[in-house]
N, C-alpha and C positions, 0 to 999 in steps of 0.2 A: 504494500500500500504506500500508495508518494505522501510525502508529510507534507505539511505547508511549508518548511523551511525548503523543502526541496522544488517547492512550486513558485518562493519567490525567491529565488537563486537561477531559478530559471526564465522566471520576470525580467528580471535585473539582466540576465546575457542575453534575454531577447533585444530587448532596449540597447544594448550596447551592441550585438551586432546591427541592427537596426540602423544607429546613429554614426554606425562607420560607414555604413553604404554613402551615406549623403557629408560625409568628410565632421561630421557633425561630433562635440564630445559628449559622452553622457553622462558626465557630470552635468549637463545645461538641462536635464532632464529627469525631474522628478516622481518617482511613483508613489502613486496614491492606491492604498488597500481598501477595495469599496465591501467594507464588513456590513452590508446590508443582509437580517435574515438571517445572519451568524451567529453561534452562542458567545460568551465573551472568551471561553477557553480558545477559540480559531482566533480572536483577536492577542489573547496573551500568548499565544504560540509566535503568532509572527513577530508581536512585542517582545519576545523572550530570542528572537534572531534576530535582534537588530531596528527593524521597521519600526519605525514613528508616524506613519501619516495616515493614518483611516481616512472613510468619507461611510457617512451616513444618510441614506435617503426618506427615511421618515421619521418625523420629528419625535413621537413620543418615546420607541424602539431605538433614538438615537441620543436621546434626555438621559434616559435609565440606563444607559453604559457609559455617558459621561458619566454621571454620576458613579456607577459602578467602580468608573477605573480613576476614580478622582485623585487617588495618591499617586496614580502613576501619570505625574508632573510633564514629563516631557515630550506625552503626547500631544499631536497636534491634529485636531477633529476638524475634518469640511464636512460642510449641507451640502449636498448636491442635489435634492428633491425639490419638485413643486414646489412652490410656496402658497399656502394658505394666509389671508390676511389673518383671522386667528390665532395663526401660530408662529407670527414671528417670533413674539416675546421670549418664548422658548428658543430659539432659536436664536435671537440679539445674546441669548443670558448665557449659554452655553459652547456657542461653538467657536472656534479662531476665526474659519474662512465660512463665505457664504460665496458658492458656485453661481447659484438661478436667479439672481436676480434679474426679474425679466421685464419691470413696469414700477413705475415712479412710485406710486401708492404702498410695494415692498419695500423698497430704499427706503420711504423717508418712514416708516413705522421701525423698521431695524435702527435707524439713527436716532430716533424718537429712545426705545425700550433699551439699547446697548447701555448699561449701568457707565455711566462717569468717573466708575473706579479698575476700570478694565480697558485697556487699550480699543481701539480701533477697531471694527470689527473687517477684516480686509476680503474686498467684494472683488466679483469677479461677474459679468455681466452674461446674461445669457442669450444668445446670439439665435434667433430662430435662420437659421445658414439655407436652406434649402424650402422655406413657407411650405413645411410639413405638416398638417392640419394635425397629424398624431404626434409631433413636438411641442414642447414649452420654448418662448423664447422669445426676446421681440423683433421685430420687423427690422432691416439694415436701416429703414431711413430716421426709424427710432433711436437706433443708437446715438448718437452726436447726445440730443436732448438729456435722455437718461445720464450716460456716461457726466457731463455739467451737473445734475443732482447731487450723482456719488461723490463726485470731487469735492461740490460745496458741502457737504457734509460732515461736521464736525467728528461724528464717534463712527465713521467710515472712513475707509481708506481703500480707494480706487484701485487693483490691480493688473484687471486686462478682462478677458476675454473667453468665453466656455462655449463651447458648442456639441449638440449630437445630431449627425447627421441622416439624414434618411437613410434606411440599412438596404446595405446589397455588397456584394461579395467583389464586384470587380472593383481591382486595386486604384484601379483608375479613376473612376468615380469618385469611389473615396478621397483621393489627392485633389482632385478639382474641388471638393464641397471646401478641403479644408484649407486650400489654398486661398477658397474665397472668404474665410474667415483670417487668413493672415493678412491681405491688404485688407481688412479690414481694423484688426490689431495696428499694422502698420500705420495705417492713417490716425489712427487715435493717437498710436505715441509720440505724432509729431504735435500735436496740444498738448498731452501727458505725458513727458519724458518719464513718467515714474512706472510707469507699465512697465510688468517685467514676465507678466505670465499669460499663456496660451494654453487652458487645457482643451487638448480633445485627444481623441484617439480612447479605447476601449481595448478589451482583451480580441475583438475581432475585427481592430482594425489599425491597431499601436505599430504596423510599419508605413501605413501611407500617412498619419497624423506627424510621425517623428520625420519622412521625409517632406512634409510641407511647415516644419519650424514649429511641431507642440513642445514646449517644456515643463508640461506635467500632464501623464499620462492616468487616467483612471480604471485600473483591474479587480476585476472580480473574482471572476469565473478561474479565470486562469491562476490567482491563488487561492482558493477557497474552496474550489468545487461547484459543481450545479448548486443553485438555489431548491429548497422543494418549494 
């Protein structure tokens, strides 16, 4: 049976030969363990190799393992799910990064509820790339507007970029959606030089994400196992 430490060892040289194809180093490239669904033993397994970066996709299942793993300090937890107006508060209170911000009305309730004794809560936009009716995300011509919100935002902190692209298998595809969210990154950083992150790419798609400039990849399946 492959252990998790053996699935994210092999995360980690996917991503690395990945980022040699395109001359690219992988250090510039982050992985993100999407412990959605997961007991917290598959989370303290991979915590116990090394890994620091979760991402959790539903807010109350992602509340109760903060909490669970509160002692252990030097985790760092993303939202990467929907957002519910309801549930930011949870979500301002608890997590480091918020992925989906997709619409003005989320921003400014996370900047509203992020406690004034906790840093910044550092946002990352969610890019509907391909106006996939089955996506979260907002519109390109939304972005400019939104992105001015997060910036003027005191207890936010602007980082770049998320995207999930309508799914299909050709490589190619893949590289054009996500390419078209890098001149989109692009354009931004030239208002926000402080942008410094582009997640996309997935467990089935983290070599055309890493050849179109992602630097933070989000897997699952690929350590963790099927979900039931």
């Amino acid at each position: 049976m492959v252990t998790i430490a053996e699935r994210l060892d092999a995360a980690y040289a996917r991503i690395a030969t990945a980022a040699k194809k395109c001359n690219r180093d992988e250090k510039d490239i982050t992985l993100i363990a999407v412990s959605k669904k997961k007991p917290l033993e598959d989370i303290l397994a991979a915590f116990d190799h090394g890994h620091r970066e979760f991402a959790e996709s539903y807010v109350q299942e992602g509340v109760e393992k903060v909490q669970a793993l509160n002692d252990h300090k030097t985790i760092v937890w993303h939202f990467i799910g929907p957002i519910q107006s309801n549930k930011t508060k949870a979500i301002a209170e608890h997590f480091h990064w918020v992925q989906s911000v997709d619409r003005e009305k989320i921003a400014r309730r996370l900047n509203e509820q992020r406690p004034t004794n906790m840093k910044p809560l550092n946002i990352l936009i969610q890019v509907n790339i391909d106006n996939d009716d089955n996506k979260s995300g907002c519109a390109i011509a939304q972005l400019p507007q939104l992105a001015e919100l997060v910036n003027n935002s005191r207890q936010l902190h602007l980082r770049g970029l998320m995207a999930i692209p309508a799914k299909t298998d050709s490589f190619d595809a893949q590289l054009q959606s996500f390419e078209k969210l890098k001149a989109c990154f692009d354009k931004l950083q030239t208002q926000y030089p402080q942008l410094d992150t582009l997640s996309m790419g997935m467990s089935a798609d983290v070599d055309a994400a890493i050849a179109a400039g992602s630097t933070m990849v989000r897997v699952g399946t690929a350590i963790f196992g099927e979900r039931s």
